[in-house]
C-alpha positions in Angstrom: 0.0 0.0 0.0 0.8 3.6 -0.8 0.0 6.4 1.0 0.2 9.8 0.3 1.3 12.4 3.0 1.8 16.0 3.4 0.9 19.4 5.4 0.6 23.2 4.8 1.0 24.8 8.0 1.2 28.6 8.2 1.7 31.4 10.3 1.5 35.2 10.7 4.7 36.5 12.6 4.8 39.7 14.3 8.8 40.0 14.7 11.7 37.7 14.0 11.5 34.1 15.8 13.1 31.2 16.5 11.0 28.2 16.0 12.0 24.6 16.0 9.9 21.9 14.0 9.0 18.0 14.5 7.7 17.8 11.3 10.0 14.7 9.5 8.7 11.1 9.4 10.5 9.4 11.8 13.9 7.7 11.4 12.3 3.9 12.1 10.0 4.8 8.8 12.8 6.2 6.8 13.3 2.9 5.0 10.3 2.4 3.9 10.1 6.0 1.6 9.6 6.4 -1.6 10.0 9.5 -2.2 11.9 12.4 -0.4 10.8 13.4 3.4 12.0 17.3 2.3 9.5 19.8 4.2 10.2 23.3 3.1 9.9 26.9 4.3 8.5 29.9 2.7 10.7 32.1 2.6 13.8 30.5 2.6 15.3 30.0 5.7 19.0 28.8 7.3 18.0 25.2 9.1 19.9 22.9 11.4 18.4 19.5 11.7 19.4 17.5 14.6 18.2 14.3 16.9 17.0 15.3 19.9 17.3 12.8 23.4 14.4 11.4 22.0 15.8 9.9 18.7 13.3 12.6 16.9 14.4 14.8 13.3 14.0 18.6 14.8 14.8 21.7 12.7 15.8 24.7 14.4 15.9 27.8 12.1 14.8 32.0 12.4 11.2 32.8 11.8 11.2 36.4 10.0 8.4 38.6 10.4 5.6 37.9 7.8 4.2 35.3 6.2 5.8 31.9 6.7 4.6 28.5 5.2 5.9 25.0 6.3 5.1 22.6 3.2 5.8 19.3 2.5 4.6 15.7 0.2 6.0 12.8 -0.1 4.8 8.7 -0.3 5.6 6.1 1.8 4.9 2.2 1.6 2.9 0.5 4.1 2.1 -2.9 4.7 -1.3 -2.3 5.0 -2.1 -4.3 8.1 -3.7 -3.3 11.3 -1.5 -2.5 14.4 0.0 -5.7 15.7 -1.7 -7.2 18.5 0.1 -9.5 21.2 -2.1 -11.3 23.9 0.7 -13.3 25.3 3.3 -9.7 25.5 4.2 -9.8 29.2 5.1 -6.8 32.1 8.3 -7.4 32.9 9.3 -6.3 36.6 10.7 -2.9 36.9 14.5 -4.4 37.7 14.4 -6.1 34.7 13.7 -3.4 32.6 16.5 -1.5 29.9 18.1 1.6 31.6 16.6 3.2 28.9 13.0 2.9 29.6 12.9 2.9 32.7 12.1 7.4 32.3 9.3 6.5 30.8 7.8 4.7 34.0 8.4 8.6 35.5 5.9 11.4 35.7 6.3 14.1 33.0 4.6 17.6 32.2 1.1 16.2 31.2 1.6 13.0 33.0 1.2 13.1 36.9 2.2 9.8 37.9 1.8 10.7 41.7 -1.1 11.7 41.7 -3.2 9.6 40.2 -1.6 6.5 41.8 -4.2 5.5 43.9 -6.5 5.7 41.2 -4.9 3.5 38.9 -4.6 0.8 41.8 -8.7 0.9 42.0 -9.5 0.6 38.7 -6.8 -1.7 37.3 -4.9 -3.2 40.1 -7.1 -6.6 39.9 -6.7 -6.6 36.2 -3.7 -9.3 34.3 -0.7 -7.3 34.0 0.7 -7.4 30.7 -1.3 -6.5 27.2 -4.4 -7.3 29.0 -3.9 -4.5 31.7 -3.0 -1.9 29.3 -6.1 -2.8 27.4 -8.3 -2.7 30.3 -6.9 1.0 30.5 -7.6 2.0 27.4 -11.2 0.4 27.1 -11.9 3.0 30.6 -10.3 5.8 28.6 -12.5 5.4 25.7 -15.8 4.7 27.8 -15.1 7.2 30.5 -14.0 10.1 28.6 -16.0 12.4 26.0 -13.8 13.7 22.5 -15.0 17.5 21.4 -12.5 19.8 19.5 -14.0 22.3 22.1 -12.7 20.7 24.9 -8.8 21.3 23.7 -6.6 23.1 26.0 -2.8 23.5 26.1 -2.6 23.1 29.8 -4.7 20.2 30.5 -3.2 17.3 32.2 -3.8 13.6 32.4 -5.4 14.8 36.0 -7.9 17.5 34.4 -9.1 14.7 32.2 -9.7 12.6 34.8 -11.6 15.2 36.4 -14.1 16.7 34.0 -13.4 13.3 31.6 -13.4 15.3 27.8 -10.9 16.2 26.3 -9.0 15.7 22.4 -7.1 12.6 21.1 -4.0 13.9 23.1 -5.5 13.9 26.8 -6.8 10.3 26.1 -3.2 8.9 25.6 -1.6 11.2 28.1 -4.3 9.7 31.2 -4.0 6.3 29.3 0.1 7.4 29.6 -0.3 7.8 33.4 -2.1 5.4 34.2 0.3 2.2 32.5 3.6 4.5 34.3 1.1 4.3 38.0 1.1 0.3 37.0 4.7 0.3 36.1 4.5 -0.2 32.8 6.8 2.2 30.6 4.8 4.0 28.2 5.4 6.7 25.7 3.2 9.5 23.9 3.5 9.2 20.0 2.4 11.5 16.9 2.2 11.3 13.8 0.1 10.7 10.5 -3.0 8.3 10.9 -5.9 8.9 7.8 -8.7 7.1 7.7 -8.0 4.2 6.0 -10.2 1.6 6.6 -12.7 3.5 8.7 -15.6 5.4 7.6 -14.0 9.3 6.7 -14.1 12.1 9.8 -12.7 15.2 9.1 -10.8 17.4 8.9 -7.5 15.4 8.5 -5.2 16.1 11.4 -2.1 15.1 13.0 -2.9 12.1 15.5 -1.7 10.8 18.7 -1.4 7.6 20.1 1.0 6.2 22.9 3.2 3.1 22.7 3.8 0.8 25.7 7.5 -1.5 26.3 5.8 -5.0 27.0 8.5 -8.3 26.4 11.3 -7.2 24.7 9.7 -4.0 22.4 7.1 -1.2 21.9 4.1 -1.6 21.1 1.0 0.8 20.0 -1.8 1.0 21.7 -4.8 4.0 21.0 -7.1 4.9 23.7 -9.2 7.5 21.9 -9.9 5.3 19.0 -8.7 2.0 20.8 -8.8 -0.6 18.3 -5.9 -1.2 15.5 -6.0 1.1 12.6 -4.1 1.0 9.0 -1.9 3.2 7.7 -0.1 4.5 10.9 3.0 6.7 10.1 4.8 7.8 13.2 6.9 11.5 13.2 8.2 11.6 16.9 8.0 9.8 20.4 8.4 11.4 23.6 7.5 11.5 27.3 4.3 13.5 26.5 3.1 16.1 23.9 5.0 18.6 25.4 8.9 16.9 23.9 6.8 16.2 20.2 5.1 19.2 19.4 5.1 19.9 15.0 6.6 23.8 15.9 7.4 25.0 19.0 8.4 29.0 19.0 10.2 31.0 21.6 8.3 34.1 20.8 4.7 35.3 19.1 3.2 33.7 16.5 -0.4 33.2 14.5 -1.2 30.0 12.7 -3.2 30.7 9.7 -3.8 27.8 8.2 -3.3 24.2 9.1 -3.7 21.0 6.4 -2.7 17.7 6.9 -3.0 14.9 4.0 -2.6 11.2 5.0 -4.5 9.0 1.8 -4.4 6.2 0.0 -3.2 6.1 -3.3 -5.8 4.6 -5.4 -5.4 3.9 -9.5 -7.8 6.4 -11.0 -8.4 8.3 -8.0 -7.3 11.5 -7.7 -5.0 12.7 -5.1 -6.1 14.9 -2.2 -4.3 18.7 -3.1 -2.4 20.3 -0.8 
């Protein structure tokens, strides 16, 4: 399978700014281009790409004042298949876990581990540990908490979720997040391209998020706000919550404009969403 992705993104800036951008398909996809992953910049702009802690493509570059576009296209190859699924993947115990996980067991911006540990010990301390816990969390996500686009807020936590229960695809991974890290299982928040292939259409097309847990010896992807496997899923960054993926992140003003993602198919004879 083929699939088509892309973004305009643009903004109105006030005064020169430095802005860095998330905006590359992620290394572990890299191979499976088929095209070039080359966003550009309108107008042209110095860049410095490097990998953050996170082992994310960031570009760091000057904003000037006035219009400024952030474009891109390119195709990638997918297999097509749902998400994996493994019953059997286990929780291992927090000594035997890699040194390098073990941060993502910790509480985080979004994520207040501490705070909702009692919690997490009501609901899902009877419950299998392994992938039958995490999906016990993810089935109370989806049940217990409403999706509204008005109910997005760049300050709510994985607590203020809990406590009024609405919130966007991000607050549903980031309690789902915090409640696998009360249960000691390492978890991460992901983003990235997901269309709708193989689901009945709901725009408009967007970046999503999901969150990935470390169960055996890998990650794996799990999805509380639409929690069941989907095709086509074409992950940009990983980190401990939204807050260390963010597409741009500016140290100074700035007005987004416009905002278009494209994550389709490629069918013979049908004709490609424009950009």
């Amino acid at each position: 399978m083929l699939i088509r992705l892309g973004f305009d993104i643009q903004f109105e800036i006030p005064s020169p700014v430095v802005m860095i951008a998330v905006y590359h398909v992620h290394p572990s996809r890299r191979a499976d281009l088929r095209e070039p992953d080359e966003p550009r910049i309108t107008p042209p702009v110095a860049l410095q790409e490097y990998e953050d802690s996170f082992r994310n493509v960031c570009t760091r570059f000057v904003a000037p004042a006035g219009r400024l576009q952030l474009y891109n296209s390119t195709l990638i190859e997918d297999s097509g298949e749902p998400d994996p699924v493994n019953l059997a993947a286990r929780q291992l115990p927090v000594e035997d876990l890699p040194p390098e996980v073990l941060r993502y067991l910790l509480a985080s911006r979004y994520c207040e581990v501490d705070r909702l540990l009692d919690v997490a010990a009501q609901l899902f301390g009877h419950t299998e540990p392994g992938w039958a816990r995490v999906q016990a969390i993810c089935d109370w996500v989806q049940a217990n908490v409403t999706f509204g686009y008005p109910f997005a807020s760049p300050t709510k936590t994985a607590l203020d979720v809990y406590a009024d229960h609405k919130g966007v695809c991000r607050d549903f991974q980031h309690l789902a997040i915090t409640f696998c890290r009360c249960l000691n299982i390492p978890a991460r928040y992901a983003t990235g391209y997901m269309g709708d292939i193989g689901v009945p259409f709901v725009p408009p097309m967007d970046f999503s998020a999901w969150f990935e847990v470390y169960l055996g010896d890998r990650w794996w992807t799990f999805d509380a706000r639409n929690n069941k496997p989907r095709i086509g899923r074409v992950l940009m960054a990983t980190g401990r919550d939204a807050a260390d993926v963010a597409i741009t992140t500016s140290f100074g003003t700035t007005w987004l404009t416009n905002f278009t993602v494209v994550s389709d198919e490629v069918i013979e004879g049908k004709p490609a969403t424009a950009l």
